[in-house]
N, C-alpha and C positions, 0 to 999 in steps of 0.2 A: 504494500500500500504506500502510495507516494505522498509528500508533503508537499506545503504549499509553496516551498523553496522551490521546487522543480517546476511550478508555473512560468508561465512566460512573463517579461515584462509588462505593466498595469499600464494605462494611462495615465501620466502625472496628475492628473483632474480628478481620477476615477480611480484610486489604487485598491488593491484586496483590500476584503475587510479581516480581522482578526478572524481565529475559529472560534465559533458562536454565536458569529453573528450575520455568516454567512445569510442570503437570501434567492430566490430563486431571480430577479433580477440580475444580480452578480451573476448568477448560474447562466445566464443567456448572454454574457459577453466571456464566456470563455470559448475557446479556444476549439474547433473540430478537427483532433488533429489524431483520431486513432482512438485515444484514453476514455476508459470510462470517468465523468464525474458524478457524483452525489450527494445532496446535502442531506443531513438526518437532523434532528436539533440545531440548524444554526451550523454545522461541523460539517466541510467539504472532504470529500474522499475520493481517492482519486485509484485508477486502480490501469496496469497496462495491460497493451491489446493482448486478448487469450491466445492461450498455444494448438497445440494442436489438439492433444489429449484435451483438453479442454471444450475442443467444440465439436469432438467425435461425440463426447459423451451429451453434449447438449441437443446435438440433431439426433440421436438414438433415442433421449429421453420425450425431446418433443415431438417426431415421426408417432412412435408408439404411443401415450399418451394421448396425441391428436385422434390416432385412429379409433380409439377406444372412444373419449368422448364426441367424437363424429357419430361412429353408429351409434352411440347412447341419445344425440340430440340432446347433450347436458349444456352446451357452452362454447366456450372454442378456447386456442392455447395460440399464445404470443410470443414470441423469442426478443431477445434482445437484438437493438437499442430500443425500447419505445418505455417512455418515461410511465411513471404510475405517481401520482401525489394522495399519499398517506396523510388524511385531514387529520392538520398540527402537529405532526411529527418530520414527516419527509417528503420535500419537492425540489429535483424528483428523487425517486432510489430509478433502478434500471434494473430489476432483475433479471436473471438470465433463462427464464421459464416461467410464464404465471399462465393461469388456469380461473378465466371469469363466466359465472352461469350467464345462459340464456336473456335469464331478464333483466340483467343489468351491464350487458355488453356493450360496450364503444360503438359508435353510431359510424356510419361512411366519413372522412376528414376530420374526424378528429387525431389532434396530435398527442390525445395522452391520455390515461383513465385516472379520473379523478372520483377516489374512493379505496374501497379494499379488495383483492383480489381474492377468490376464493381458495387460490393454492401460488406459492411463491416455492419457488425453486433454484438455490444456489448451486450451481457447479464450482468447487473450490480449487484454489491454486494457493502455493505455500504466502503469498504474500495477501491473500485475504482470508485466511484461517480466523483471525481476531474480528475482522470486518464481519464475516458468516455468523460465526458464535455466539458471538457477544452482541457486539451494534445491533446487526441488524435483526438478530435473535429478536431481544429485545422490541424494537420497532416494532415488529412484523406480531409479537403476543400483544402488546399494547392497543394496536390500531384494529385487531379483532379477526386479521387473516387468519381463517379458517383452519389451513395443514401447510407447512414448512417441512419442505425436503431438503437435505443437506446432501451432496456427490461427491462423491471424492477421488479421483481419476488414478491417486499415488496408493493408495490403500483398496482400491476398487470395493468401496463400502458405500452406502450410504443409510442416511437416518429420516426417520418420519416421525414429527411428531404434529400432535395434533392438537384443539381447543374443542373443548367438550362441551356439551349446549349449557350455556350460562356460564360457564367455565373463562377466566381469568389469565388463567397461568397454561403453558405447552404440557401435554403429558407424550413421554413417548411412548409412541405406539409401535417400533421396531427400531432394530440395527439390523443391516442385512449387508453380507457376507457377499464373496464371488460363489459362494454355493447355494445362497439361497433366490428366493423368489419375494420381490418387494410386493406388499399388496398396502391397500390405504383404507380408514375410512370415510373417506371424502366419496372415493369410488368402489363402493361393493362390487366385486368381478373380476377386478382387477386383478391383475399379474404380472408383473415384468421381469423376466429371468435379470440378474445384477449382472453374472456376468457378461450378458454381451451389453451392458451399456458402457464398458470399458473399453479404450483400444488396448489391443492381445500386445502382448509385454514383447 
């Protein structure tokens, strides 16, 4: 995760603000130069372009996944970049797979969803592990996102954990292994072998 030292130079009129007090304004005169940015509370984060294991495992996740709630007619699934604004937490974050129902899907030309998505899905890399965990951990129980998947291309694991109706806090609902089969309860049916959402070593 990069800091704000690695920005480019500001506008002497216009310079960064502190972290804190970051805004989505600031946020639309940076820079489109590859990097992901995101503010969460006021705190910009900056993160660089994915690798490759990185976005094997993201089109594995979203192909499959899509096709699933395709035939279901639950929703549809967005890949990254396209911004999502977390009301009073984060505008924007970017995640790299989210999952919105039917009735509260993005209209034709919009540039962003504003609200909660029903599943948010990080694929991790060693320099967002803290970013995944913790920040946006956090974020994503608070603002009321449904199921949080966690990926992880080095460990070929990943996590699910989910909010329970009424429910507050994540509980998880699985670790799952290159031997197992991930399932959710977002989506009864579900199945996705782990191991092929990995690229083979």
């Amino acid at each position: 995760m990069s800091t704000l030292l690695e920005l480019p130079p500001a506008d002497a009129q216009h310079p960064w603000p502190a972290q804190g007090k970051w805004t989505y304004e600031d946020y639309l005169r940076l820079p489109d130069d590859g990097r992901r940015y995101e503010i969460i509370e006021g705190v910009l984060y900056v993160t660089n372009p994915p690798s490759y294991e990185h976005q094997f495992t993201s089109v594995k996740l979203a192909s499959q996944l899509d096709r699933f709630v395709s035939d279901s007619q639950m929703g549809i699934v967005l890949t990254a970049p396209f911004e999502v604004h977390l009301p009073g937490i984060a505008r924007p974050v970017q995640p790299d797979l989210l999952f919105i129902a039917s009735a509260r899907q993005p209209r034709p030309g919009d540039a962003s969803f504003e609200g909660v998505p029903d599943l948010i899905v990080e694929v991790q890399a060693a320099e967002t592990l803290r970013l995944d965990y913790l920040v946006k951990f956090v974020a994503y129980e608070r603002t009321g996102v449904r199921e949080y998947w966690l990926a992880n291309p080095k460990t070929h694991a990943a996590t699910v954990h989910y909010l329970p109706e009424g429910g507050q806090e994540y509980i998880l609902h699985g670790q799952f292994g290159p031997a197992d089969t991930l399932t959710s309860p977002t989506f009864p049916g579900l199945a996705l072998s782990v191991a092929g959402l990995f690229a083979p070593v």
